[in-house]
N, C-alpha and C positions, 0 to 999 in steps of 0.2 A: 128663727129669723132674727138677724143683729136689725138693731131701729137707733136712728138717732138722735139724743137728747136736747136739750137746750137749757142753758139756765136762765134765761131770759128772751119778752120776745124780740126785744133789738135786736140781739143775734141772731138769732132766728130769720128776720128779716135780711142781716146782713150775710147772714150764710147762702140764704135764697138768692144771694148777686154774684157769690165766689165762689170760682172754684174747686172748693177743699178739698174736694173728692177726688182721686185718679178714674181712670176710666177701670172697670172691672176686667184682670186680668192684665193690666198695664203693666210691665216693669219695672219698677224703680232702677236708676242707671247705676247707684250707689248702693246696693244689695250690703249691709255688715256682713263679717261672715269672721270665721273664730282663726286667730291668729296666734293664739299664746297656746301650751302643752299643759300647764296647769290646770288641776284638777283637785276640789274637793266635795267632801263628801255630808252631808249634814242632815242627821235625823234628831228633832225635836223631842222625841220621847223619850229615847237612846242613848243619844248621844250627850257628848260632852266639851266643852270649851278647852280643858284643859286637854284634851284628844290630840293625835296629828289631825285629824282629816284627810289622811291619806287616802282610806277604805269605809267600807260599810259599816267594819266593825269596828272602825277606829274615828266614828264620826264626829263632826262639830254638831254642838245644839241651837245654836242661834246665829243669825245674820253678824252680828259686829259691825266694826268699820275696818278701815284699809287698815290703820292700827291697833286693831284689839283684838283679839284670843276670837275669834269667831271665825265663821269662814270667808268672809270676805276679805280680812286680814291673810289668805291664800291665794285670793286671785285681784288684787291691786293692780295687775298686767291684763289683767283679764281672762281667759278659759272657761273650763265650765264647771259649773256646780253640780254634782249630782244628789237629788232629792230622794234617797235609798231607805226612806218610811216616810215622815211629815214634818213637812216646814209651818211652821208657825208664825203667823206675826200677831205680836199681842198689843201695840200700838202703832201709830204712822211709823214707816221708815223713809227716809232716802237712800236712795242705792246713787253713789257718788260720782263723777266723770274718772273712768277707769280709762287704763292707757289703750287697750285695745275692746271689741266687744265681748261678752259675755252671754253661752250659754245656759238658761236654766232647765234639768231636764230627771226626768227619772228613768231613763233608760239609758247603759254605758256599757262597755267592754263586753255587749252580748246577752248583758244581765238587763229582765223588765221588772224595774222597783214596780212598775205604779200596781196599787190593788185597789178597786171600787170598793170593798165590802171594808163594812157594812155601807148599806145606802147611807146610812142615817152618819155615818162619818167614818168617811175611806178611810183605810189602815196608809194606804201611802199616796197622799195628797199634798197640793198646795191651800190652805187656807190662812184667814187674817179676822182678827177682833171684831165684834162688831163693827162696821164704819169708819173701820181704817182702810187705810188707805197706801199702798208702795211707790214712790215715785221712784223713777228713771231720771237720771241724768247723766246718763251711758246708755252708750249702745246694746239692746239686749234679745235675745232668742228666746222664749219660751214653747219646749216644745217638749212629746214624748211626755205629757204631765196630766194630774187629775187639780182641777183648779175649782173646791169647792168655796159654796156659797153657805153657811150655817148659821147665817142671824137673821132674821126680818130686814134688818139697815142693811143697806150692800154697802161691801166693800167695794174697794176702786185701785184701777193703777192708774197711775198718771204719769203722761209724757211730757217733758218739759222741751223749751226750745233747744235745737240741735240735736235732739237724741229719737231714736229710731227705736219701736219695741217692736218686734217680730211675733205674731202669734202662731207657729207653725199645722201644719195640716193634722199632728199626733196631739192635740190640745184635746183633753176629754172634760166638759162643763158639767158639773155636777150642784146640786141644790137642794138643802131641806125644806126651805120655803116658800120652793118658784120663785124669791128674788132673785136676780143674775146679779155676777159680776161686771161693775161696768168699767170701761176704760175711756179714760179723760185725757183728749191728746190737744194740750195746750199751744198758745201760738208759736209756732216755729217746729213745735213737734212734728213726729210720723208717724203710724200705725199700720203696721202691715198686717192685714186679720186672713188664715188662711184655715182657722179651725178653731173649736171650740163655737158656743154662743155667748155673746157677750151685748151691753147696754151701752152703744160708743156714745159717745158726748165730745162731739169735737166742737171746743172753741176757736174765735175769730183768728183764721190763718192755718190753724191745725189742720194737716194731709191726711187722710185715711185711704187706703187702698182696700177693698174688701174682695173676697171671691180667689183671691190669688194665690194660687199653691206651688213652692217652689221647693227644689231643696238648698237650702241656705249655705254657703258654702263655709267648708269647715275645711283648713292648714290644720292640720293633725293626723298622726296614728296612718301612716299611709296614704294621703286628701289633696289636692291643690284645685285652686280655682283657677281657670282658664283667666286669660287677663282682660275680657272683656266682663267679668265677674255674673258668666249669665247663668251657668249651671254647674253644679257638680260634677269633679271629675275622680271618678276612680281610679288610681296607680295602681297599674299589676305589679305582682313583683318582675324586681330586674336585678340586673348583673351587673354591677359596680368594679371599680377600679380604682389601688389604692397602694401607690408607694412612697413616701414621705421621703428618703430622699432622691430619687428621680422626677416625682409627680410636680403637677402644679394646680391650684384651685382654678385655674380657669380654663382646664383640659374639661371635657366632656365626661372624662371618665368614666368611657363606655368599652373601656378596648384596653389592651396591654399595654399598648405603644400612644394610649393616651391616659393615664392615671391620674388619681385626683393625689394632692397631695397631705390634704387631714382632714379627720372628723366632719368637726363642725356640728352645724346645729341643722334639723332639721328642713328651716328654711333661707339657710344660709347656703354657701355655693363649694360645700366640701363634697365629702365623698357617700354622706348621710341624707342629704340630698337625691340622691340617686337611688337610694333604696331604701324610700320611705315608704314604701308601698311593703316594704319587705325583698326576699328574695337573696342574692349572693354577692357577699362582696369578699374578692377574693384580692389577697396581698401579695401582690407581685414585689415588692419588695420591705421596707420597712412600714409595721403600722403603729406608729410614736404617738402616745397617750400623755402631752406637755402639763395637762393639770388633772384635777381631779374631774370626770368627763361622765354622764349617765348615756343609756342609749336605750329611748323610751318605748313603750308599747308601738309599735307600728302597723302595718295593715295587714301581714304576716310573718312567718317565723322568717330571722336572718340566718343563713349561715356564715361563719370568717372562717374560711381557710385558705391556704396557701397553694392547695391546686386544684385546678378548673380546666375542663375542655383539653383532656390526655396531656395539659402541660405542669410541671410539678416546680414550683417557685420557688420550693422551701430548701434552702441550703445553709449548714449547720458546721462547711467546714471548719470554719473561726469559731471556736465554741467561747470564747472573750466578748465576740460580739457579730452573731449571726449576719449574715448578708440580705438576705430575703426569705419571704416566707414565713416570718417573726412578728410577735408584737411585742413592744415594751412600752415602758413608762418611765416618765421623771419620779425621780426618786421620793417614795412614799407617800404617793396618788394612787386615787381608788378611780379605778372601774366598775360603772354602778349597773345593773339588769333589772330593767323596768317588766320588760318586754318578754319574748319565747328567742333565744337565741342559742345557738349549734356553733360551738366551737370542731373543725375539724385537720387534720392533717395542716399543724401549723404548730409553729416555734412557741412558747410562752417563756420569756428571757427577761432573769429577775437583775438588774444590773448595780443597784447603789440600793438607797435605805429600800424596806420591807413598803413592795406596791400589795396592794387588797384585789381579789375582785370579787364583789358584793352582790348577791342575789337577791334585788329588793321582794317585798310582801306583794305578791302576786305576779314577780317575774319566773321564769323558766331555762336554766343555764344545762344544755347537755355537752360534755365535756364526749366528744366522739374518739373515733378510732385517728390514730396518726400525731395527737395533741404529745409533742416532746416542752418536759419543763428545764429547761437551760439555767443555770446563776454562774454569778462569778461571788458569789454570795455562799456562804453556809446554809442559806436558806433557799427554798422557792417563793415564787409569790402565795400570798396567802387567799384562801377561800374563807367570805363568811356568807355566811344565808340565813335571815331574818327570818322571821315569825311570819308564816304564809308566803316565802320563794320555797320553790325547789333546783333541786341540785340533780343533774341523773349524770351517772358514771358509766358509759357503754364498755370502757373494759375494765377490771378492777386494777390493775397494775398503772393507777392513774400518774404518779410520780408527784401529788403535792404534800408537802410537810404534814402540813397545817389546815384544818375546815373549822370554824367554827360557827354558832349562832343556832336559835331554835325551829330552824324552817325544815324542811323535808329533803333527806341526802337519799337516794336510790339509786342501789349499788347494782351491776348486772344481774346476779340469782335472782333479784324482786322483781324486773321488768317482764311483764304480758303485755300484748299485743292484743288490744281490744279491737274486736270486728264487728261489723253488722251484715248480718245478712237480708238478704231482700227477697222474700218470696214473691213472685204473683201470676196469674193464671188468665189467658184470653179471655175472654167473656166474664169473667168474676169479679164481683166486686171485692172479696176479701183477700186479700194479703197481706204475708207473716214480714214482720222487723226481729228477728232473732227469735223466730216462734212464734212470737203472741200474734193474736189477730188483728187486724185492723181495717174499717170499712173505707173502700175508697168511694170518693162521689161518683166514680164513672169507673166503665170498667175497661180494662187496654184490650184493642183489639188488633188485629193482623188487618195490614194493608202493605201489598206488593212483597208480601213476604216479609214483615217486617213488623216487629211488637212496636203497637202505639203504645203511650199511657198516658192522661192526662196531667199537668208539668207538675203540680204540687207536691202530691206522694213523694218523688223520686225523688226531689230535689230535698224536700224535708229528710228524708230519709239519709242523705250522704252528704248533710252536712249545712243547707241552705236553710234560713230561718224565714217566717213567710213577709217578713219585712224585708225581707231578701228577693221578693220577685216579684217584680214589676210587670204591666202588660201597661204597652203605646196600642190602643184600637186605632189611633191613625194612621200609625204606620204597620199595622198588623205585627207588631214587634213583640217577644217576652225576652226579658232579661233578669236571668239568675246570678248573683253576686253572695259571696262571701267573703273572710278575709283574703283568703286565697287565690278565689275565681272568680270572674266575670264572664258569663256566655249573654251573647247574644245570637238567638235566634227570630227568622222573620219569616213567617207562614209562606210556603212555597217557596220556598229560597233553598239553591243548592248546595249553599254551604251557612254555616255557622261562623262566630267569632268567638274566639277564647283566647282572653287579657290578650284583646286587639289581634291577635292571630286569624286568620281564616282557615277553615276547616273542612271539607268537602263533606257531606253528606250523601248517602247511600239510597236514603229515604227521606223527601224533606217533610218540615213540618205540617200540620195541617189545622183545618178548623173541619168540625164534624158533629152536629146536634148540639152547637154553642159553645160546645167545648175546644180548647187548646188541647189538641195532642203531639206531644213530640216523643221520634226514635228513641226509645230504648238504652240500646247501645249506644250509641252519640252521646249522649246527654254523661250516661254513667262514664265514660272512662273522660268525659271533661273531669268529673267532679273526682277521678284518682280511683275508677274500678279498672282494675287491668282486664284483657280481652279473654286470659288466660283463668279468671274468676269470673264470669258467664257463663251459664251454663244452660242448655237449653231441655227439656225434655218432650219430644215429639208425642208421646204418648199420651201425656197429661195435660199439652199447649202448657207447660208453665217454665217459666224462666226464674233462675237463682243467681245473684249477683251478691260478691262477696268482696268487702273494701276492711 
């Protein structure tokens, strides 16, 4: 239970008049929420100053300032930090007014740094010196972290005036000596506490909100906040529109006959915009890369090709200088690959100096069927891929010069098709993932001719992580989300939602001895089992799905 401190009892008495407090569960109308793409990375043990900070493996080892070798000289804009072993702090710091906020976290791109063990000092934690102390003065998120306590003296963060610190609902409080960390939310500060245990000390004026669990909202990797900034919105993927010289940035960019006309940046008003969630964006006529341009992790794989929907965009008669269906570049600019992107059925036209395109460390570039490489050049454009991108070639007759760098090229002979399959049987609690056994809490049963199962197995099973599935008891709602999918189903409801689609239902969901159970079938070809990989057997009530 968080208790409030006081450093004296004038305040004490003056806090007794004001009130500092929101009501529990309040809203703040200003929620921060993460507006920058930037991202690093920093392990204390591990890591190294002289690092990128780009990865796990390429970590920073200390805080810094906005101008030093650390990692906060990567996120000066603000983004987030990810804590991918332990942060250390070995005396006071300030963490400085950054231009947008910042989240601090140990869970990213799917990956959970954090590890409790040992008790006696997590392997991937936050902690600080005896008695020191972090202050804010920026807006900041903590969340997704193990925030231990290791000396007799607590340490403290402290919020100064204007600045907002977020304690998210993934805060895990940890302690070798029963002292807690406390947090000191000075006059004009904020505190939003929605996890962890912590020892608040709010001075004269200081706001604390306690009880309150939101999700914060986060402009990245697929993300946008509704404008009245009150919850999280997930982006499905969608179907963009993009021809550079017909288009214009202020077309909608959802249609043929309405094209966006460049890139841009994520939450800018180009064509990247439209499919930050992931999804297709297809070039009806030129797609002109003016500078050197990355195109970041987003909320799923993108494909760029040139036809969509039985229409084929891509015309090659000017081989000087394609018409549609093409991308090019100003002369000797790189296209970067942050992200999982599918080049298909589409021009790549090398025109003036040698363009690049760059498959950064932990992006995914597949060069598909239909990819023509056009020059008026001796050369094509050139491929490099860094140390941790990969490169996959679906046909080997790819037509580029030139690859280089030391990331992973996989040519067609190398590609398998990894599957999972799904055993499981009416009444039984055991069922096979590729064989092996594994015990479910509950066992699927048949109602109105239809295999229930209770939603977890299945949804872990094809793809959903369990931070991926949410239950509303108020609204009797569960919703499965990954990069990919979003369903929402709602008990006795005849249909479903998939990335906002409605879906009708054969069988609807149900509650039964406390459990959630939802169809089978429904659920699996949301999450990409075709109907055609079900398979039922009458004899042994067991059902086999295969993705």
């Amino acid at each position: 239970m968080k208790k409030i401190l006081s450093f004296a009892l004038a305040l004490v008495m003056l806090a007794l008049a004001m009130p500092l407090y929101a009501a529990e569960g309040t809203a703040p109308a200003d929620l921060p929420y993460i507006t920058s793409d930037s991202v690093a990375f920093m392990d204390y043990n591990g890591g190294s100053d002289d690092a990128s900070g780009s990865s796990a493996s390429s970590a920073k080892k200390t805080f810094g300032s906005v101008r030093a070798s650390g990692a906060i000289g990567l996120l000066a804009n603000g983004g987030t930090l990810v804590i991918s072993a332990k942060a250390y702090l070995a005396k006071n710091y300030t963490l400085p007014k950054l231009k947008t906020p910042m989240l601090i976290t140990s869970t990213y791109g799917g990956t959970v740094y954090m590890n409790d063990t040992p008790a006696s000092n997590p392997s991937c934690a936050f902690k600080m010196a005896s008695g020191a102390q972090m202050t804010f003065e920026s807006d900041v998120i903590i969340d997704d972290i193990i925030v231990f306590q290791e000396h007799p003296v607590a340490t403290a963060f402290v919020v100064k005036s204007g600045a907002t610190l977020v304690i998210g609902d993934g805060v895990k409080s940890m302690s070798k000596t029963g002292v807690k960390v406390q947090i000191i939310v000075e006059n004009g500060g904020r505190a939003i506490i929605g996890g962890g245990d912590f020892d608040v000390v709010c001075q004269n004026g200081g706001e604390v909100v306690e009880g309150y669990t939101y999700d914060y909202l986060k402009v990245k990797q697929g993300e946008t906040p509704k404008e009245d900034n009150s919850e999280l919105i997930n982006v499905p993927p969608a179907v963009g529109y993009i021809a550079y010289n017909s288009g214009n940035n202020n077309n909608d960019g959802l249609s043929p006959s309405t094209p966006k006309k460049s890139l841009l940046a994520l939450n800018a008003n180009g064509a990247m915009s439209v499919v930050a969630g992931g999804g297709t964006l297809v070039v009806t006529g030129r797609l002109y890369v003016g500078g050197d341009y990355t195109i970041p992790k987003l909320g799923s794989k993108l494909t760029i090709t040139g036809e969509y929907g039985g229409t084929n965009y891509v015309n090659s008669d000017n081989v000087e200088n394609p018409e549609s269906g093409m991308i090019k570049m100003l002369s000797e600019k790189t296209l970067t690959i942050e992200g999982d992107v599918r080049l298909e059925n589409i021009i790549l036209f090398q025109e003036n100096g040698q363009n690049t395109i760059k498959v950064a460390n932990g992006g995914v570039l597949t060069i598909g069927d239909g990819v023509q490489n056009l020059t008026k050049q001796l050369y094509t454009m050139k491929l490099v891929v860094e140390a941790g991108g990969t490169l996959i070639f679906e046909n080997a007759d790819h037509g580029f010069d030139s690859i280089e760098g030391d990331g992973i090229v996989i040519m067609p002979e190398t590609l398998e098709e990894e599957k999972t399959e799904v055993k499981l049987t009416i009444g039984s609690k055991t069922a096979y993932i590729n064989g092996k056994a594994e015990t479910l809490d509950a066992a699927p049963i048949n109602r109105n001719n239809r295999t229930m199962l209770p939603v977890r197995f299945l949804a872990n099973a094809f793809g959903v992580s369990n931070d991926g599935i949410k239950w509303d008891a108020a609204t009797r709602t569960a919703t499965l989300s990954n990069s990919e999918t979003t369903i929402v189903v709602k008990i006795d409801a005849p249909s479903m939602t998939v990335n906002g689609l409605a879906v009708a239902l054969d069988s609807p969901a149900i509650i039964e001895n406390n459990r959630t159970y939802l169809p089978v079938r429904a659920i699996a070809n949301a999450l990409g089992v075709k109907n055609e990989n079900i398979k039922w057997d009458a004899a042994t009530n067991t059902a086999t799905l295969v993705k």
